[in-house]
VOGU-3710 file (C-alpha; in Angstrom, 3 decimals, decimal comma):
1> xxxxxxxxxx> 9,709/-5,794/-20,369  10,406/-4,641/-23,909  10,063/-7,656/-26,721  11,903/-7,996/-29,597  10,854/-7,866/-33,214  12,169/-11,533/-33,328  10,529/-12,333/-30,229  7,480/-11,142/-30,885  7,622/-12,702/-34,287  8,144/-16,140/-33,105
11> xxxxxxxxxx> 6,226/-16,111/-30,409  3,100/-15,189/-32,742  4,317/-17,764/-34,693  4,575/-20,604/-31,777  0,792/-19,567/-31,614  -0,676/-19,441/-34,506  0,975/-23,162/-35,169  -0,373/-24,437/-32,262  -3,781/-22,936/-33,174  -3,790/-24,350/-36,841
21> xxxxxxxxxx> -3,067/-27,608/-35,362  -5,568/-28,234/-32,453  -7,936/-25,104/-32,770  -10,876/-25,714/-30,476  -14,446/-25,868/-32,467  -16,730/-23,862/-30,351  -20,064/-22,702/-31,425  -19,651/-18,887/-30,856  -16,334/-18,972/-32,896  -18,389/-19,243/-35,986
31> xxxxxxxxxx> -20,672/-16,085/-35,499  -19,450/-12,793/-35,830  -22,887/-11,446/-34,719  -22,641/-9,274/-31,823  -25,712/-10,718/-30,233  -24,231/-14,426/-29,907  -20,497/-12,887/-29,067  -22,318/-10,893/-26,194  -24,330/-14,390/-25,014  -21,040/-16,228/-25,358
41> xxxxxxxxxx> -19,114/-13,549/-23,253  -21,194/-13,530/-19,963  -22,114/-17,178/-19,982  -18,335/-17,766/-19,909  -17,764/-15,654/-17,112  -16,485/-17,866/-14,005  -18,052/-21,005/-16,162  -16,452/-23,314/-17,034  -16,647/-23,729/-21,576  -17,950/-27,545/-21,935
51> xxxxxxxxxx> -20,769/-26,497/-18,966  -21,383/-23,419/-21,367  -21,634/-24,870/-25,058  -25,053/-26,815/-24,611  -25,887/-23,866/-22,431  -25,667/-21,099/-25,309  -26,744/-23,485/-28,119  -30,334/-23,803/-25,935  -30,239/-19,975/-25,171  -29,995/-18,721/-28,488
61> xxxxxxxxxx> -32,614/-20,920/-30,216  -34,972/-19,765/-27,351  -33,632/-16,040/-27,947  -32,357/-15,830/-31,272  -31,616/-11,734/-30,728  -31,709/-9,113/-28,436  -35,554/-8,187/-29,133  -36,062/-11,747/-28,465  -34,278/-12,339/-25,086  -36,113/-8,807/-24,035
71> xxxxxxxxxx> -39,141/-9,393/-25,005  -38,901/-12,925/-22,686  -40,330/-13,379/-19,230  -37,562/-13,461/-16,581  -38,635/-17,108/-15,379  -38,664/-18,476/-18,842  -35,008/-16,710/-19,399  -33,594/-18,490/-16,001  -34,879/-21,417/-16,781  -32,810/-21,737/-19,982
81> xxxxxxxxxx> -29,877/-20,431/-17,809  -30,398/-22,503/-14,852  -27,288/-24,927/-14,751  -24,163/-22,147/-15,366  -24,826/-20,685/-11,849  -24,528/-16,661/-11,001  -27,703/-16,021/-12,404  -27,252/-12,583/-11,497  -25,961/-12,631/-14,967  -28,830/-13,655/-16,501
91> xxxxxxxxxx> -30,619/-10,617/-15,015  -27,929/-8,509/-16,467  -28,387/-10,056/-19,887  -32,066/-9,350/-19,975  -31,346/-5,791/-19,041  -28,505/-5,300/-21,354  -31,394/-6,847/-24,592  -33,380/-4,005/-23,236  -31,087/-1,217/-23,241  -30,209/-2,269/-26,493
101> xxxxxxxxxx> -33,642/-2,736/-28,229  -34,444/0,659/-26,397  -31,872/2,730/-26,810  -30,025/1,277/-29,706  -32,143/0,215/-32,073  -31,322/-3,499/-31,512  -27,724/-2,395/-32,597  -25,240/-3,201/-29,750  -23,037/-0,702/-29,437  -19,113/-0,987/-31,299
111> xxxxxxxxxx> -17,618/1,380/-28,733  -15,908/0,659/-25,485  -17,554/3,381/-23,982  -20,935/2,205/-25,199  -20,756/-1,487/-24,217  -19,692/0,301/-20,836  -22,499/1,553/-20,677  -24,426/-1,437/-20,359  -25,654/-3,791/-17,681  -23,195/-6,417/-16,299
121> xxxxxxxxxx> -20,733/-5,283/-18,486  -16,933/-4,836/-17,325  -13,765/-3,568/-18,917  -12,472/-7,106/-19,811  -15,966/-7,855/-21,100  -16,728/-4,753/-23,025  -12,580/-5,335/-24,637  -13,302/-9,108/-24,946  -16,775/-8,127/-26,959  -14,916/-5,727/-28,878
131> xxxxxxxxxx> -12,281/-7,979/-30,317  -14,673/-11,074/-31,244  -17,719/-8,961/-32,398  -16,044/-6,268/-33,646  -12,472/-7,351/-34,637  -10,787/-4,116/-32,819  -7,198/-4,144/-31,344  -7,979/-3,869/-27,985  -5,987/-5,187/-24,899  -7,577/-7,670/-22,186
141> xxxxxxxxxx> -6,593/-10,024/-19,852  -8,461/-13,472/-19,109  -7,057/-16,346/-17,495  -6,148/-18,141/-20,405  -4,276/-15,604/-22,080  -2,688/-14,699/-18,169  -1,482/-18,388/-18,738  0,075/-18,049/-21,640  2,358/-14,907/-20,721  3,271/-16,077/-17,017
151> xxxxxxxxxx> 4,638/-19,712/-18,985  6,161/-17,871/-22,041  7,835/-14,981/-20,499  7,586/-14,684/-16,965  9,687/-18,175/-15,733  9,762/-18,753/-11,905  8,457/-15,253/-11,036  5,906/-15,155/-8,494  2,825/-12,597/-8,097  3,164/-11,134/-11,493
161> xxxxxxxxxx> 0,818/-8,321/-12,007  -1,683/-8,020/-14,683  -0,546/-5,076/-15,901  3,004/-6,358/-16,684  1,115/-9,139/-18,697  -1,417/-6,186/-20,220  2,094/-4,890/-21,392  3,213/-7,903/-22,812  -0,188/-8,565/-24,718  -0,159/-5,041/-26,268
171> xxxxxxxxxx> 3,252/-5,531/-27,933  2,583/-8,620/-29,198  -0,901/-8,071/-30,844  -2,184/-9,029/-34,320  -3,591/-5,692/-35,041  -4,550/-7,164/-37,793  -6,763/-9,584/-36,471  -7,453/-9,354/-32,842  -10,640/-11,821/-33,198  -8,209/-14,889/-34,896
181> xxxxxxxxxx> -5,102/-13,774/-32,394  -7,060/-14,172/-28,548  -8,752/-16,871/-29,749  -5,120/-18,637/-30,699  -4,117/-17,456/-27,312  -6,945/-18,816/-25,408  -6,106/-22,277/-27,257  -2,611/-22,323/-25,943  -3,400/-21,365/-23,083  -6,259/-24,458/-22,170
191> xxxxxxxxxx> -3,478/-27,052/-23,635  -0,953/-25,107/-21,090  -3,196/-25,615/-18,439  -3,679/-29,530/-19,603  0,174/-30,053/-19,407  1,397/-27,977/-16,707  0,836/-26,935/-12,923  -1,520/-23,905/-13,618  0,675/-21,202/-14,357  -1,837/-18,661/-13,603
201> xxxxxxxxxx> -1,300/-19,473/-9,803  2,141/-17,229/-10,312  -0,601/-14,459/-10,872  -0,633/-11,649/-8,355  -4,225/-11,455/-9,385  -4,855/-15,447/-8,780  -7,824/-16,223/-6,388  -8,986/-19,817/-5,957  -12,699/-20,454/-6,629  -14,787/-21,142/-3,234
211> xxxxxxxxxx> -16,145/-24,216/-3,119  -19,892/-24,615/-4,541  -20,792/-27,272/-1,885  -22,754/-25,819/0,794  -22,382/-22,302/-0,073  -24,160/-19,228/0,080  -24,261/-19,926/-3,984  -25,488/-23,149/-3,798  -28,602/-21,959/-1,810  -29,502/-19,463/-4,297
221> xxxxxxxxxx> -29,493/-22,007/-6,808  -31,896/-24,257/-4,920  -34,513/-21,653/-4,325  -33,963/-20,352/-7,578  -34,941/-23,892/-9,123  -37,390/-24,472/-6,904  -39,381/-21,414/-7,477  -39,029/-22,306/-11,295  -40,520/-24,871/-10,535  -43,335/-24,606/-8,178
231> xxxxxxxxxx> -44,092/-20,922/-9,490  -45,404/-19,327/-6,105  -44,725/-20,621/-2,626  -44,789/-19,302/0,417  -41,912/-18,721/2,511  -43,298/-21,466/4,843  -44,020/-23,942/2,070  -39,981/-22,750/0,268  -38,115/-23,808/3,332  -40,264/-27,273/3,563
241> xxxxxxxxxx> -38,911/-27,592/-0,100  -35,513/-27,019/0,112  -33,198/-29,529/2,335  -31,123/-26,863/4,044  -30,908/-24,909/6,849  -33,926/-22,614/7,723  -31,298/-19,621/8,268  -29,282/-20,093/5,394  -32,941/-20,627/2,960  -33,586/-17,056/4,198
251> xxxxxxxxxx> -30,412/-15,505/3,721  -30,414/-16,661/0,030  -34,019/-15,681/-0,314  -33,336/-12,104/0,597  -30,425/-11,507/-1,836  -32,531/-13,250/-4,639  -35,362/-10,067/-3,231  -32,319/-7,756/-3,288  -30,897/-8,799/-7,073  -34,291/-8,671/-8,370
261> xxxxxxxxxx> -34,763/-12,208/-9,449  -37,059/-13,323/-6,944  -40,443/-11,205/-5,633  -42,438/-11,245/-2,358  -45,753/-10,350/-2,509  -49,066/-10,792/-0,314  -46,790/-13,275/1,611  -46,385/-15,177/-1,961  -42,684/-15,713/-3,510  -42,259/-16,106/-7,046
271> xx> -39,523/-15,694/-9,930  -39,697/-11,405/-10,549
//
């Protein structure tokens, strides 16, 4: 679909009216630090943003940079995480503040390739991190912004695919300022969502979240927490803890040992 110069014109102006009037005050919005954008980036991941903002305000006064967050003990780092769920992406954080004090110089990297590079980081994450820390013109896609092109452009259509939104998104860029644009999109986008059956359902790329209730995630979380909070237990004494199946303790417990957040040692499990 080729745009317009007049539709692309008022169309950046639809959002950047709506985005004057009812921008959305969030804490990471008034950083430019790379550190705090990366933070912000993976705790919003599959979280929802009120869960997050108390979240990353605690987190970065415990780990004010990435020397800090590496320098932590993976226990005391889950503990400030503990609440926003996949804490596999906690891990990833901690690995990605040593890669950076290590091989960076505490500098996070400005290049796609080089925030490729690290742990836990994706295309849409590595584009995302480059257009808030870095202010580059870079295309991605996140839900929000899917929103807004399926309602503005895409009507009835069903199963549109990301890369015809992608398309969209390129020609109708702020070049200018990439940072100031997405977040204007993302705000349209949450009062579209407020107002309207999701749009984002017309995504070909649309997947409804499982539910957290007696899953396989919801296990993890209980070891997780109890092992935070009991320190060292034995598998014996974990499963007395935890008011689940035996079967389903021990599946959990095994892809904690697998992901490296949890350790079993002299028949003593612990937070690695």
């Amino acid at each position: 679909m080729k745009l317009s110069r007049r539709t692309i014109t008022a169309f950046r102006k639809k959002i950047y009216c709506h985005y004057a009037a009812h921008k959305r005050d969030l804490p990471w919005r008034s950083t430019c630090d790379p550190y705090r954008i990366v933070v912000s980036e993976i705790m919003l991941q599959q979280t929802q943003v009120d869960r997050v903002i108390p979240k990353y305000r605690h987190f970065i006064c415990a780990f004010p940079d990435f020397s800090a967050l590496a320098a932590a003990p993976l226990n005391t780092v889950l503990s400030f995480w503990h609440g926003l769920g996949y804490n596999r992406r906690a891990l990833s954080l901690k690995k990605l503040a040593h890669q950076v004090v290590d091989l960076h110089n505490g500098m996070l990297p400005d290049s796609l390739e080089g925030l490729l590079a690290l742990p836990g980081i994706g295309i849409a994450t590595a584009s995302s991190i480059s257009a808030f820390a870095f202010n580059k013109p870079v295309v991605f896609i996140e839900t929000n912004i899917r929103t807004v092109f399926i309602h503005e452009f895409f009507g009835t259509m069903k199963n549109v695919d990301d890369k015809e939104v992608a398309a969209l998104a390129e020609q109708v860029l702020d070049k200018k300022n990439p940072c100031k644009w997405y977040n204007a999109l993302m705000d349209y986008g949450v009062m579209l969502k407020r107002n309207y059956p999701n749009p984002s359902r017309k995504s070909a790329q649309y997947a409804k979240q499982s539910r957290f209730e007696g899953s396989h995630r919801q296990v993890r979380g209980m070891v997780l927490k109890t092992l935070l909070k009991e320190k060292s237990l034995t598998q014996k004494q974990l499963i007395a803890c935890i008011d689940k199946e035996e079967s389903s303790i021990l599946s959990a417990l095994d892809d904690l040992i697998r992901d490296r957040l949890v350790s079993s040692k002299k028949g003593e499990i612990s937070i690695a």
